[in-house]
C-alpha positions as CSV (number, residue, x, y, z in Angstrom):
1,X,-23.2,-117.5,-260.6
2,X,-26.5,-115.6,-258.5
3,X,-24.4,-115.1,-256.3
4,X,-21.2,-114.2,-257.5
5,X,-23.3,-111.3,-258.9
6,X,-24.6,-110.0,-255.8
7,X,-21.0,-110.0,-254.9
8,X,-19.9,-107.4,-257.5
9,X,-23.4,-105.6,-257.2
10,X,-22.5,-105.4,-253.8
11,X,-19.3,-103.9,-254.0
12,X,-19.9,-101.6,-257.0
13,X,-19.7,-97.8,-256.0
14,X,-23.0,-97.3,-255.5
15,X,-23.6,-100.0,-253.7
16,X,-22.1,-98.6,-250.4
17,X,-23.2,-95.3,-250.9
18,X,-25.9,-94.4,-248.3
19,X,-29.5,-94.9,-248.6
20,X,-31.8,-92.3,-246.2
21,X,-34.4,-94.9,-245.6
22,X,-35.2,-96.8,-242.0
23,X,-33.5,-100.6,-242.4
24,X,-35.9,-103.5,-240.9
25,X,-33.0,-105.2,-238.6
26,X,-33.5,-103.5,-235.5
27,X,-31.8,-100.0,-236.5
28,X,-32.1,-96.9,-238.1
29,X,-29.2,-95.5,-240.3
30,X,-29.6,-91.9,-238.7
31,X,-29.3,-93.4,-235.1
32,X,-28.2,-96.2,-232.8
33,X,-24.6,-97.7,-232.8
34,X,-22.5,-97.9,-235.3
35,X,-18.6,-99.7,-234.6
36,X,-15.8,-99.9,-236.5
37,X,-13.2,-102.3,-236.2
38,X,-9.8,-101.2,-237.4
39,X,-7.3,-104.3,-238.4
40,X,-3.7,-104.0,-239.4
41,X,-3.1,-106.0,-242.5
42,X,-0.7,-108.9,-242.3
43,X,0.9,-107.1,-239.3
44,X,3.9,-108.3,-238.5
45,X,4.7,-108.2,-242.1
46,X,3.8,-104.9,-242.7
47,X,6.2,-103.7,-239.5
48,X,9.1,-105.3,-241.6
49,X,9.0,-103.7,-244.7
50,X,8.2,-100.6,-243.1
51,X,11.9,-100.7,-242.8
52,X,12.6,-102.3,-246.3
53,X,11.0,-100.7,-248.7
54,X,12.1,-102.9,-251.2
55,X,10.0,-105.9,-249.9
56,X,7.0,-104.1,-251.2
57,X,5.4,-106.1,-253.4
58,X,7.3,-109.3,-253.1
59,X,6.8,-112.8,-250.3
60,X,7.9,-111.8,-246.6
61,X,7.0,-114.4,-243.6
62,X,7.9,-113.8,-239.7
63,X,8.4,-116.7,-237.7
64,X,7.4,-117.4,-234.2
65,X,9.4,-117.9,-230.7
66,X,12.2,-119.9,-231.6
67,X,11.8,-119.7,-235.6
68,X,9.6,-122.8,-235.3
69,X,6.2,-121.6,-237.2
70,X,4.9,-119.2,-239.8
71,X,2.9,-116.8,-237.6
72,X,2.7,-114.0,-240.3
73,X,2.8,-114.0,-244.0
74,X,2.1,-110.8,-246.7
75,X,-0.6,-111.3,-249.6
76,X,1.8,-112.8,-251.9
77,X,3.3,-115.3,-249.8
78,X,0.0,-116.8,-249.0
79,X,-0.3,-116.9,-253.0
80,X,2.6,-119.1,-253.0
81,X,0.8,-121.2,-251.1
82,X,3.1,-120.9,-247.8
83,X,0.7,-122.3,-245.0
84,X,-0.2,-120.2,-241.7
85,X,0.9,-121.8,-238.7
86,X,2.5,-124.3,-240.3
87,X,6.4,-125.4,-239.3
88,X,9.7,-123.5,-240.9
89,X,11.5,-126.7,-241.6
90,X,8.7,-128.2,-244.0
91,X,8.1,-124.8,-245.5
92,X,11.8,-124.2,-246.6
93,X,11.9,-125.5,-249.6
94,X,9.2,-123.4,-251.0
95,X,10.4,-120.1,-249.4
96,X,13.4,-121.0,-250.6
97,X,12.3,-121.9,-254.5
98,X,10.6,-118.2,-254.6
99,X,12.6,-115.8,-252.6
100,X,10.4,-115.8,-249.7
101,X,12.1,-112.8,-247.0
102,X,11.9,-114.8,-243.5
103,X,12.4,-112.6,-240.1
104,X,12.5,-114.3,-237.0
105,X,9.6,-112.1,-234.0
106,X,10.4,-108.9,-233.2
107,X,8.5,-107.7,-230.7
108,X,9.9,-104.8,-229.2
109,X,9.2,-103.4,-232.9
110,X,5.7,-104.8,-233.4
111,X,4.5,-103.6,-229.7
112,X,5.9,-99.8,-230.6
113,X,4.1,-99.7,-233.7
114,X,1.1,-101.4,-232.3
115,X,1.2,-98.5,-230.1
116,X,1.4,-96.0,-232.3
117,X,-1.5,-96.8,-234.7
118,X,-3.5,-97.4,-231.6
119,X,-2.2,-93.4,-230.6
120,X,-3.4,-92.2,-233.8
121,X,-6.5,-93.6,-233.2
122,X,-7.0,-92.1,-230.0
123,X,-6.1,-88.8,-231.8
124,X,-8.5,-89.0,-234.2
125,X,-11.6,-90.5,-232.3
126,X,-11.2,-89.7,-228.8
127,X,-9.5,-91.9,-226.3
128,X,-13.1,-93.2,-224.8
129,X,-14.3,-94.0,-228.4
130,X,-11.4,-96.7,-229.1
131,X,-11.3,-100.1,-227.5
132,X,-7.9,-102.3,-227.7
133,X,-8.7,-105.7,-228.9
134,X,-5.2,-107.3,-229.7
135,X,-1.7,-106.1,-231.0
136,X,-3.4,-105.2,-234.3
137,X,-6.7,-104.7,-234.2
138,X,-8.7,-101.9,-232.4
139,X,-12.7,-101.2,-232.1
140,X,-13.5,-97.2,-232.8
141,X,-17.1,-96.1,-231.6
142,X,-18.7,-94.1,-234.4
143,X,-22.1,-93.6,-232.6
144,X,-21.9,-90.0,-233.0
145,X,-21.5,-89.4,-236.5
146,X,-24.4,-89.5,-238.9
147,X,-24.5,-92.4,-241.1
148,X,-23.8,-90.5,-244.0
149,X,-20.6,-89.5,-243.2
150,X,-19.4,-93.1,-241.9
151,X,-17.8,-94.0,-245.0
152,X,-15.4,-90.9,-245.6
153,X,-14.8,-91.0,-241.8
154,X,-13.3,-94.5,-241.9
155,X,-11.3,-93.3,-245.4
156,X,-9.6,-90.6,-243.4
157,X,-8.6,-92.8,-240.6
158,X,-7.0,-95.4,-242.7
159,X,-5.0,-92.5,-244.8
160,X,-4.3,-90.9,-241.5
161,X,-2.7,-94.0,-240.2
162,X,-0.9,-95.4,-242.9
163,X,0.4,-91.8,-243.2
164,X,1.3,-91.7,-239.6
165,X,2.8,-94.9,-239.0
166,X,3.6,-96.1,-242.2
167,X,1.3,-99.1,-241.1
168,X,-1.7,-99.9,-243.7
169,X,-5.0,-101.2,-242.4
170,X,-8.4,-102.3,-243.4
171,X,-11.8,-101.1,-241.8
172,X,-15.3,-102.5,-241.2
173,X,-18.3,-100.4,-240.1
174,X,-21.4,-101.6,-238.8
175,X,-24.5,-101.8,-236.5
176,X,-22.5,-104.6,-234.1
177,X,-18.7,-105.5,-233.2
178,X,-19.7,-108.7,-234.8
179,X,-20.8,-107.1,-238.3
180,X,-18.0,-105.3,-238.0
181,X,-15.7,-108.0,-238.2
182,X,-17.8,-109.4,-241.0
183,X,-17.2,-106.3,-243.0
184,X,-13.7,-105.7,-242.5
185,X,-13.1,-109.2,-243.6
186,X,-14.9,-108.5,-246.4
187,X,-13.0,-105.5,-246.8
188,X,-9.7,-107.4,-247.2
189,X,-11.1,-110.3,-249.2
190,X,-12.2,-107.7,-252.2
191,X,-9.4,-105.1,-251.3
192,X,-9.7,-103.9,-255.5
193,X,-13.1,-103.0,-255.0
194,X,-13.2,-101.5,-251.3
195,X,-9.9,-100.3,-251.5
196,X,-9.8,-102.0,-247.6
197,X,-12.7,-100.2,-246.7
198,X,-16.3,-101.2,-246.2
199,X,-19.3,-99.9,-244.5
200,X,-22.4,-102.2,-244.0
201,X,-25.4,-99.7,-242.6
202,X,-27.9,-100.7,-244.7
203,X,-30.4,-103.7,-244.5
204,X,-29.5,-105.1,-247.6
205,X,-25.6,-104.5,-247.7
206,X,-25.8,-106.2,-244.5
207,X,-27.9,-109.5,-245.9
208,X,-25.4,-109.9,-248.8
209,X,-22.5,-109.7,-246.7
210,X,-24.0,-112.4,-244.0
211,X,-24.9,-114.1,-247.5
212,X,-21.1,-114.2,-248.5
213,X,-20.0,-115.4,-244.7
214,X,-19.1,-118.7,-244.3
215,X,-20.6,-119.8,-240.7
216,X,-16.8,-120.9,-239.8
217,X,-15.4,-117.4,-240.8
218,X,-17.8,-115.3,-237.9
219,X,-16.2,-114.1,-234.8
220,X,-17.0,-115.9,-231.9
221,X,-18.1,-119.4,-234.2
222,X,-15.2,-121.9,-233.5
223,X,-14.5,-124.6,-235.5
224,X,-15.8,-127.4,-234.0
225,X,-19.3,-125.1,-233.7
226,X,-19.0,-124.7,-237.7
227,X,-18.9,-128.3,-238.1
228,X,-21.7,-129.0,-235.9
229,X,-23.9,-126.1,-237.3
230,X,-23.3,-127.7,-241.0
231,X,-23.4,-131.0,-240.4
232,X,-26.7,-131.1,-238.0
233,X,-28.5,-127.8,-239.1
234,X,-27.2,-127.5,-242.4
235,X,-25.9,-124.0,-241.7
236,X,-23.4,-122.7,-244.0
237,X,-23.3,-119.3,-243.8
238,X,-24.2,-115.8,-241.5
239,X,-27.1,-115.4,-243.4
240,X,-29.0,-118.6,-242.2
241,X,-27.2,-118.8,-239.1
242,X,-28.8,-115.1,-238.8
243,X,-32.4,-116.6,-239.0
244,X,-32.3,-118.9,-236.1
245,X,-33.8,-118.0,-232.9
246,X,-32.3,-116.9,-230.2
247,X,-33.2,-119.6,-228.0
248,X,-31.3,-122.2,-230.6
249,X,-28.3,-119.9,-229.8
250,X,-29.0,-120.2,-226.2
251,X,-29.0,-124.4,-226.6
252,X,-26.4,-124.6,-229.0
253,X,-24.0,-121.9,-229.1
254,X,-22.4,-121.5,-225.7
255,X,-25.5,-119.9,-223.1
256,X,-25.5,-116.5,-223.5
257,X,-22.6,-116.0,-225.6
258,X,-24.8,-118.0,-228.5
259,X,-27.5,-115.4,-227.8
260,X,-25.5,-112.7,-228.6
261,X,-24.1,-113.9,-231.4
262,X,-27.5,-113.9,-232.9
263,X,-28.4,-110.9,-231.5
264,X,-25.3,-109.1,-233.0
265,X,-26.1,-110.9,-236.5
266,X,-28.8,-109.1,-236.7
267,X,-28.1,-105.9,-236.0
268,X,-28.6,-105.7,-232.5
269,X,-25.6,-104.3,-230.4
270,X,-24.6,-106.7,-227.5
271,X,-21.3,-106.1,-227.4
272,X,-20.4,-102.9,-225.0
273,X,-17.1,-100.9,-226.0
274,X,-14.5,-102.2,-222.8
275,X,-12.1,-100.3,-221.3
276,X,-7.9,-101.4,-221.5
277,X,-7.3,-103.6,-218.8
278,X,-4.9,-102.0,-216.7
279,X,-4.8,-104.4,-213.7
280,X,-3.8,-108.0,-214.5
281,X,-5.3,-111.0,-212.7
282,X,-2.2,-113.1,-213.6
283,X,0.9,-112.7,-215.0
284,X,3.1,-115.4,-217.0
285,X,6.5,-115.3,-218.4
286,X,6.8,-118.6,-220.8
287,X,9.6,-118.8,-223.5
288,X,10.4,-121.8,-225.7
289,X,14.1,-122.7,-225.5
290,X,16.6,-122.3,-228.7
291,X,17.5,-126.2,-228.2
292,X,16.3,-128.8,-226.2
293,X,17.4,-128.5,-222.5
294,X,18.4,-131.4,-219.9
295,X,20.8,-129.3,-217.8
296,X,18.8,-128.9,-214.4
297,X,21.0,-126.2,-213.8
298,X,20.2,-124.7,-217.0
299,X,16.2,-125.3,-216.4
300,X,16.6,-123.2,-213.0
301,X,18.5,-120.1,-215.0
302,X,16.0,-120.1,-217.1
303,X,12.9,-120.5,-214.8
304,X,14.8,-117.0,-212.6
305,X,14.9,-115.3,-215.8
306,X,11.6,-115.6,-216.4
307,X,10.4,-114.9,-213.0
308,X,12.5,-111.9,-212.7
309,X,10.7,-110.7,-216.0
310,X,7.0,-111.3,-214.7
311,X,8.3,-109.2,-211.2
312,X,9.2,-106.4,-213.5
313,X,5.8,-106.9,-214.9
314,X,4.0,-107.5,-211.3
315,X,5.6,-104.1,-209.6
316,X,4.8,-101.9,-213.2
317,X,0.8,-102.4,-212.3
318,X,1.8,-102.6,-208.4
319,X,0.6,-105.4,-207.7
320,X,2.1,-108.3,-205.5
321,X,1.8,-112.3,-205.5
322,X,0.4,-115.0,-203.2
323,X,0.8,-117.9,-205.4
324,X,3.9,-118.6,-207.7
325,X,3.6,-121.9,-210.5
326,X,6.0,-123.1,-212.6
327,X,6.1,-125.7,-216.0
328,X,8.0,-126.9,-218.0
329,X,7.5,-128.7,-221.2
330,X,9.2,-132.0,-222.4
331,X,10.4,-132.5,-225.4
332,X,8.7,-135.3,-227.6
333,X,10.9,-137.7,-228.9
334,X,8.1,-138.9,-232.0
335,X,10.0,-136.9,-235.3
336,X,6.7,-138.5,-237.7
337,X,4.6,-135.7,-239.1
338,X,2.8,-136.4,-236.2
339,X,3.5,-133.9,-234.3
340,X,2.4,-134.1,-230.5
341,X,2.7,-131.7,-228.0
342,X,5.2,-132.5,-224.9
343,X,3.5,-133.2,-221.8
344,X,3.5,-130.3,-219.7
345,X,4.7,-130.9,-215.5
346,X,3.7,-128.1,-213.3
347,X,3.4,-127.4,-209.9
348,X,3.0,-124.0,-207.6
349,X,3.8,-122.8,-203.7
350,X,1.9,-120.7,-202.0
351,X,4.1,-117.7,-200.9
352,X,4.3,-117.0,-196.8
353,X,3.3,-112.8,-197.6
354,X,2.3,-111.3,-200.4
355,X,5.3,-110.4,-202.6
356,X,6.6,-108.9,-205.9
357,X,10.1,-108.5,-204.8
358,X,12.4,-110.9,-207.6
359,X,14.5,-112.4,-204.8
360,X,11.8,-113.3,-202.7
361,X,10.0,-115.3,-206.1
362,X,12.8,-116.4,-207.1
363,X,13.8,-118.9,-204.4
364,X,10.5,-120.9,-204.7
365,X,10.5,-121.1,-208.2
366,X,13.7,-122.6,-208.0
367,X,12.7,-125.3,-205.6
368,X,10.2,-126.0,-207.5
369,X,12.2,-127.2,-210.7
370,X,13.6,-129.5,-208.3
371,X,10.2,-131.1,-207.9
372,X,9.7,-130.9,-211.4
373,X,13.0,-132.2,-213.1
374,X,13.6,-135.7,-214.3
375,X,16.8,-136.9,-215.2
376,X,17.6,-138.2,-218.6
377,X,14.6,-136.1,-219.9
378,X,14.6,-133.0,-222.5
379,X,12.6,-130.3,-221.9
380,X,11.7,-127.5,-224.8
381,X,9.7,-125.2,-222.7
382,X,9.3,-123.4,-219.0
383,X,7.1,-120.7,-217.9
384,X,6.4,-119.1,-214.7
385,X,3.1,-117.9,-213.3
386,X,2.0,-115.3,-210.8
387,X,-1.8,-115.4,-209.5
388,X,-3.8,-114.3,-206.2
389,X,-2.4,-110.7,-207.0
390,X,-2.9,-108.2,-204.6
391,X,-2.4,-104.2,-204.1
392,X,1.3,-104.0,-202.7
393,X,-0.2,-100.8,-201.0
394,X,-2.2,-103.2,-199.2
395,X,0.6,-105.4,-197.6
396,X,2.1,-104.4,-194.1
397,X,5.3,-103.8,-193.3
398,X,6.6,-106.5,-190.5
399,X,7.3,-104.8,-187.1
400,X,10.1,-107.5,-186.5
401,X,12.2,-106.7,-189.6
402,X,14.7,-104.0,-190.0
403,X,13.8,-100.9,-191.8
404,X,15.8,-101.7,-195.0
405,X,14.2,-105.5,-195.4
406,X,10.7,-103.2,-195.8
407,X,11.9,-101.1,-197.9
408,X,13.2,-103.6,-200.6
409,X,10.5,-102.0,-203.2
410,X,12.5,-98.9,-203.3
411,X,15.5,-101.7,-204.7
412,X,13.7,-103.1,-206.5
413,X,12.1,-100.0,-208.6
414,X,16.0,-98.7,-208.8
415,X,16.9,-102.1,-210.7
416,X,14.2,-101.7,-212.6
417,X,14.9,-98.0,-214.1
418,X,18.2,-98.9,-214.9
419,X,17.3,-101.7,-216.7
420,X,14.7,-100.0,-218.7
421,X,17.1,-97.4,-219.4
422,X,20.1,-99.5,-220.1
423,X,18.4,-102.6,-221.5
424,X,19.7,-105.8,-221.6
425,X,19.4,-106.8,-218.2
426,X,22.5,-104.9,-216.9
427,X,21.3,-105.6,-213.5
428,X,20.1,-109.0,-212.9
429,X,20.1,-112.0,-209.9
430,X,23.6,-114.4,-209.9
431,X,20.5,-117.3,-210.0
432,X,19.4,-115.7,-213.9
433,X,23.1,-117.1,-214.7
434,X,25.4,-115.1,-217.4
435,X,25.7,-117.8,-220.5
436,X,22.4,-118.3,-220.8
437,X,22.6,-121.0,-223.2
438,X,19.0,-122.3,-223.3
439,X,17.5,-118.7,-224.7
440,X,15.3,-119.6,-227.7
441,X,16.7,-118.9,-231.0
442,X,16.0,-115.4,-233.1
443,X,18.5,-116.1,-236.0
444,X,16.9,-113.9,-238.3
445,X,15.3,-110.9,-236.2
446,X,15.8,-107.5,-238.0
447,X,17.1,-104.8,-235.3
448,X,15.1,-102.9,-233.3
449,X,14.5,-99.6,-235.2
450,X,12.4,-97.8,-232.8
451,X,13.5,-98.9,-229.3
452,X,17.2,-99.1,-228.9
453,X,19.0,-96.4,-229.7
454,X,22.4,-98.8,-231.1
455,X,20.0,-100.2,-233.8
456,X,18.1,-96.8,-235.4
457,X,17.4,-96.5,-238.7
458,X,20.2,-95.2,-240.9
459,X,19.5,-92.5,-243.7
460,X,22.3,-92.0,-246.1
């Protein structure tokens, strides 16, 4: 019941309203760094009944590749008890029973809208002051405003994005990245009270809310590190966690990382804002087929799609390839509750010159699903790889080879603008086939409102 009560102390009014004294955990409220980390609530969700009103308010679920596993679920769908990650199939009956609205992924929406709110952001804060974590969640930097005005700051950029995009959000503010996350998950836990926003830039608002952290919910605390922190240190929460030394952090928590970790706990910023990464190091195109696959001529259509898409992707950050690897996946044939992952076969080549031209990946990937395939086996998955990437500005042109063989980027960037602008793959390699039987199921995906102009939103 203690503390239960510091809980609703803690999130009274007053209790997040700002104190002008000098805190004891390394910082000053007037001064140092204060982050913000800026999280889309139930995302994918949220991008769904942004078109569908009428979901407001009631279950909704999205499903990932292939409509095999709840990947997203609203607030009262997690109330019904529908479990995260867990498979469509055994869930089913439950959505069913309740009227649970399923959608199958729809990323060309999600990634538009991801964009946006990250836009209105930038708008907002300054382009330098926000960081990109993942498709919904951003860092902002709020070093430069005064402490005091933290609070109504954060308000305004919630309002301002909802009222932008459409998308709502919660928002944590504190001394670290790490506190951060600890208060915007605090933030959506007690939504009433914080209304999804919460600021921690005192001493004690910070102690209560490592107090009311269990150690397994911190970021960057894993859960086979929870279990070992409970059961060999007793640690339970942030707070105690908090209180060890840095050196235990060092010994038991990863090196460096651990010390950090600490560090951040207590209110000591070791977590530098990072810049986008433009430049890949690698680039992978995997996709789960819609139905099991034993077709090796399938298998090979399937591999060139994929390796056409991660081309597209290796020419948009020019870049070009040494090494080209390809997987596939087989299907397990155990149907228990057990379920096991396939055992995945790969293998790679090593590419003569630097390439990212699609008919020049192409042809090894292909031989290499020769090396791969087994007869009489079913395969559920295949992915492609691209690694030692280079500049393509860096890669000669061969003396020996007529002018149009050197030129082949200026094909390959015309096949590429007209498939961006025509979509669909209008242009695409005989190897990619034209059936394309094995392309994973999406039975349920609503249409593309904001990226295809045939599927726009219609206002009567």
């Amino acid at each position: 019941m203690q503390q239960h009560a510091e809980v609703i102390d803690l999130l009274q009014p007053e209790g997040w309203r700002y104190k002008n004294e000098k805190d004891t955990m390394g910082f000053s409220p007037c001064s140092g760094s204060m982050y913000a980390i800026v999280d889309c609530n139930n995302f994918y969700c949220s991008c769904e009944r942004l078109f569908k009103p009428h979901l407001d308010n009631k279950p909704v679920v999205v499903l990932s590749n292939n409509d095999g596993c709840i990947i997203s679920r609203s607030d009262e769908a997690k109330a019904l008890g529908v479990d995260m990650a867990g498979p469509y199939f055994m869930a089913k009956p439950l959505i069913k029973k309740h009227d649970v609205a399923v959608f199958s992924s729809n990323y060309n929406l999600y990634g538009d809208l991801s964009m946006r709110v990250m836009d209105t952001l930038r708008s907002i804060i300054g382009e330098q002051n926000v960081e990109v974590y993942s498709v919904d969640e951003a860092f902002v930097d709020l070093s430069i405003f005064p402490t005091d005005d933290l609070e109504r700051i954060a308000r305004d950029m919630r309002e301002r994005v909802e009222q932008w995009t459409g998308i709502k959000v919660s928002i944590g503010v504190a001394p670290t990245k790490v506190l951060a996350k600890l208060a915007n998950r605090l933030s959506k836990k007690y939504k009433k009270e914080t209304e999804c926003v919460l600021v921690l830039d005192t001493e004690e608002k910070i102690r209560k809310g490592l107090e009311q952290t269990p150690v397994g919910d911190i970021w960057g605390v894993g859960y086979q590190y929870a279990q070992k922190l409970k059961e060999q240190w007793f640690i339970d929460d942030a707070l105690q966690l908090s209180k060890m030394s840095e050196e235990f952090g060092r010994l038991h928590l990863g090196g460096v990382v651990g010390v950090r970790l600490i560090r951040e706990l207590n209110g000591i910023a070791s977590k530098d804002m990072e810049d986008e990464l433009v430049t890949k190091k690698m680039i992978a195109t995997t996709r789960m087929f819609g139905s099991p696959v034993g077709d090796i001529n399938a298998i090979k259509e399937a591999v060139a799609t994929y390796t056409s898409r991660a081309a597209e992707k290796l020419r948009r950050q020019y870049s070009a390839a040494n090494f080209i690897s390809v997987f596939v996946v087989t299907k397990d044939q155990n149907h228990n509750l057990n379920f096991k992952r396939g055992g995945t076969i790969s293998s790679y080549a090593t590419l003569p010159v630097a390439t990212s031209f699609t008919n020049e990946l192409i042809k090894p990937a292909v031989a290499l699903v020769d090396k791969l395939y087994e007869k009489g086996q079913l395969y559920k998955k295949a992915g492609v790889m691209l690694s030692g990437l280079v500049p393509d500005a860096s890669i000669q042109g061969n003396l020996f080879l007529p002018e149009t063989k050197n030129n082949g980027r200026l094909l390959m960037d015309m096949i590429d603008n007209i498939n961006f602008s025509q979509r669909d793959d209008v242009l695409k390699f005989a190897a990619s086939g034209t059936t394309r039987d094995w392309k994973m199921r999406q039975e349920l995906r609503s249409p593309r409102y904001t990226t295809r102009w045939e599927e726009l939103y219609e206002v009567r």
